[in-house]
N, C-alpha and C positions, 0 to 999 in steps of 0.2 A: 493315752488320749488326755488325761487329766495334767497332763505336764506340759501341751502344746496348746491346751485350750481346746476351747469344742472343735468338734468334727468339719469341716466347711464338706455343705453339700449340694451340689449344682444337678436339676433337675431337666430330663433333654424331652421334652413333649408336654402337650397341655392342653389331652383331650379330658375324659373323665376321671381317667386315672391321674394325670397328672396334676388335675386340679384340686384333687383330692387330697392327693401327696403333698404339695403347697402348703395347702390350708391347715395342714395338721402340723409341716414342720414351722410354718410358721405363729402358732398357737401352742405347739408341744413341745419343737424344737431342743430351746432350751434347756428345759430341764431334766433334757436328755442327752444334754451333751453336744447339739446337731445347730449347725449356724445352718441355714437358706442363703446361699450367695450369688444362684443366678436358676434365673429360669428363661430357657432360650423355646421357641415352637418355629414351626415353620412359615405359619400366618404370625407374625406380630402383634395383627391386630386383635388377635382370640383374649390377649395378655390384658389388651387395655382396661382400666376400669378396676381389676380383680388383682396384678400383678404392682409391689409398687415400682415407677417409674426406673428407682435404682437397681432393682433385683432384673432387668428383663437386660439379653445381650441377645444383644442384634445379629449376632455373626458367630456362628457355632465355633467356629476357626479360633475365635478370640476367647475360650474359655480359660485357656490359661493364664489371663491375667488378673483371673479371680482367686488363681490358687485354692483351688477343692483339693479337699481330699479324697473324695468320691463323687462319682456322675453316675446318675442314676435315668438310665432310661429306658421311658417310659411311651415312644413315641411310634417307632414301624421299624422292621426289621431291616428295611433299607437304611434307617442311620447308622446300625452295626455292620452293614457290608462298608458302606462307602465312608464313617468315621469314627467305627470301633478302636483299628489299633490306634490312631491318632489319641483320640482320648486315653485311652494308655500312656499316652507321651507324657501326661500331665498330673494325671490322678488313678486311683482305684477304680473299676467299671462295675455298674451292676447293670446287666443282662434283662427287661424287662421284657423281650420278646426273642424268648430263646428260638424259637422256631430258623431264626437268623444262624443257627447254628449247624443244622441240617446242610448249610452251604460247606464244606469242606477246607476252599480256600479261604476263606472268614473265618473260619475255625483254628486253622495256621496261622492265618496272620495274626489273632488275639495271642494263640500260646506265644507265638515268637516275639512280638510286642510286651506281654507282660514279664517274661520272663528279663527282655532288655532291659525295660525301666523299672524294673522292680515293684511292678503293681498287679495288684489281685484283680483278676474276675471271679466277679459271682454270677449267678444264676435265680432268679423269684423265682419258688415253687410258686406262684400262682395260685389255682383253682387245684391243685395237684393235693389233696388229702393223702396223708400216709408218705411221704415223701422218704423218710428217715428210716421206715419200713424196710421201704425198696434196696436203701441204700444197703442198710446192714444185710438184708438176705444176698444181694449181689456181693457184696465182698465177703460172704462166707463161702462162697459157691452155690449156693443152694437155690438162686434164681434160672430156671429153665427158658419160662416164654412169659412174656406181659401183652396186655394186650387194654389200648385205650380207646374206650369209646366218647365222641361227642353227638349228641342230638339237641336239634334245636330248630326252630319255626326256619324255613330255608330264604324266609328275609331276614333271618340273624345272620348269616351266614356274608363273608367279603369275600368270594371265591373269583381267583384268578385264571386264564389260561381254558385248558380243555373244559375245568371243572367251572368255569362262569357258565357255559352253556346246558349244564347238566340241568335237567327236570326230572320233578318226581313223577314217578307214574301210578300213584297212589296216597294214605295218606301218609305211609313210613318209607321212606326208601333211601335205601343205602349211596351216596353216594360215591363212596373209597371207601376201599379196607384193601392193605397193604404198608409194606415198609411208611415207618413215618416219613424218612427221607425221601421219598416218593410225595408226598403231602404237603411236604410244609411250603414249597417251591407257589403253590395255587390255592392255600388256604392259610398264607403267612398269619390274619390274625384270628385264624379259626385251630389253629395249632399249638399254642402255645403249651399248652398244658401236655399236650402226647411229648411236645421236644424235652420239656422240663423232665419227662418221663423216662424219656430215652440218653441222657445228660446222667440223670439218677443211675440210672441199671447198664455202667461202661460194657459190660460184657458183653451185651445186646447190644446199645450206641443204638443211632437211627434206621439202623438198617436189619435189627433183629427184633426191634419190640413195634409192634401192629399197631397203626392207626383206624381206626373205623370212623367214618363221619355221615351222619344221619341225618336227613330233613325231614322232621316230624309236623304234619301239620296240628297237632294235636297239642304242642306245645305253646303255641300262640301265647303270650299273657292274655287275660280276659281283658282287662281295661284296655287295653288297645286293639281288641279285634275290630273294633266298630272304627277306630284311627290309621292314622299313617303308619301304613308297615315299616317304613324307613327310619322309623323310634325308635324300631329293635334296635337297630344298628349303633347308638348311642347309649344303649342300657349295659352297666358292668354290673354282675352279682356283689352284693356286701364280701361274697366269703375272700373274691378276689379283688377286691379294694383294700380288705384289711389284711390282707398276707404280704401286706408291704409294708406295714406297720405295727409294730417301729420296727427300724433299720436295723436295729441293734440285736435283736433278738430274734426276728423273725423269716430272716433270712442266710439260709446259712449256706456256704459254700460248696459247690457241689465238686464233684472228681475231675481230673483232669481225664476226656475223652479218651486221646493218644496215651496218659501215664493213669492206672488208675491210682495208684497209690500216693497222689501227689495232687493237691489242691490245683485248678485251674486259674 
């Protein structure tokens, strides 16, 4: 890296996380090695104001002409179905909503993508503590069953499909436990951290390590019970804001699903 000059890194979303990420590489960047070369969202206008004029691309299509050397996104599971391998085409990808992964043929087409153009995917461990745990006990053999749970106020929760309809019938109630890959499909940004889980422990993959997802009324934050439930929905935890920084260090590569033995 110190031979080519810093890193160029191009940022795909810019909700809270992405804003986040922005403002740090473009404050810390540097001295870490990491140029800011574009930050593309899907509203434009979220950018105004915060993004400068030069760093914002209008056209996801057109990242190429920024030449990254890594794209980092940070946006909804649906940019890695519909322009994961693409971005392959051009640069390294890192994976910021692995739950996208749980898809199969998305799955396929990143390995077959990366391996053509010679670029890495990675994976954020997220909220995911112990990550490197997982990893070492599954490639010694000695992982059996994992099992992830989330709980949280059931206006935290962006649930798609069968599981939008779902109600609690109390104040704790379960609403899935089963295969993650069964999950991620209706709780794409409610998942992240089970897929990174099941990414972690190939042996298991998504269809051996257990999802559980809970609406807790009891978790509510206090300053907002008396407010808009719909704030939940805009709150990220610090521990998973900072597990993406820095680049450089705190995110590390996880197995390939289909090879374990071999970086994805």
């Amino acid at each position: 890296m110190a031979d080519k000059g810093p890193w160029r890194v191009g940022v795909v979303g810019y909700g809270r996380l992405g804003q986040s990420l922005v403002s740090r590489l473009l404050a810390q960047g540097p001295e870490l090695g990491l140029e800011l070369v574009f930050v593309w969202n899907r509203d434009p206008g979220r950018m105004a104001g915060s993004v400068p004029p030069s760093l914002q691309l209008q056209k996801l299509a057109a990242l190429g002409e920024r030449h990254p050397d890594l794209v980092v996104e940070v946006a909804h599971p649906k940019i890695i179905h519909e322009s994961g391998a693409q971005i392959l085409r051009h640069a390294n990808l890192l994976v910021g909503s692995p739950s996208a992964l749980s898809d199969q043929t998305t799955e396929r087409q990143l390995l077959e993508a990366s391996q053509h153009w010679n670029h890495a995917v990675f994976v954020a461990r997220g909220a995911l503590w112990g990550t490197e745990d997982i990893m070492r006990l599954d490639a010694a053999g000695g992982l059996r069953s994992l099992r992830v749970t989330m709980a949280t106020h059931p206006d935290g929760f962006r649930l798609e499909g069968p599981l939008a309809a779902a109600h609690g019938t109390g104040s704790r109630t379960v609403l899935y436990e089963g295969p993650v890959r069964g999950l991620c499909p209706f709780a794409p940004r409610n998942s992240n951290t089970m897929a990174a889980a099941a990414l972690a422990a190939p042996s298991l993959g998504f269809d051996g390590v257990t999802g559980v997802l809970v609406a807790d009324l009891s978790l509510l934050p206090a300053p907002l019970q008396a407010g808009d439930p719909s704030l939940l929905r805009s709150l990220l935890p610090p521990e998973t804001r900072s597990s993406y920084w820095p680049l450089t260090t705190t995110i590390p590569p996880l197995p390939c699903p289909t090879s374990p033995g071999s970086p994805f």
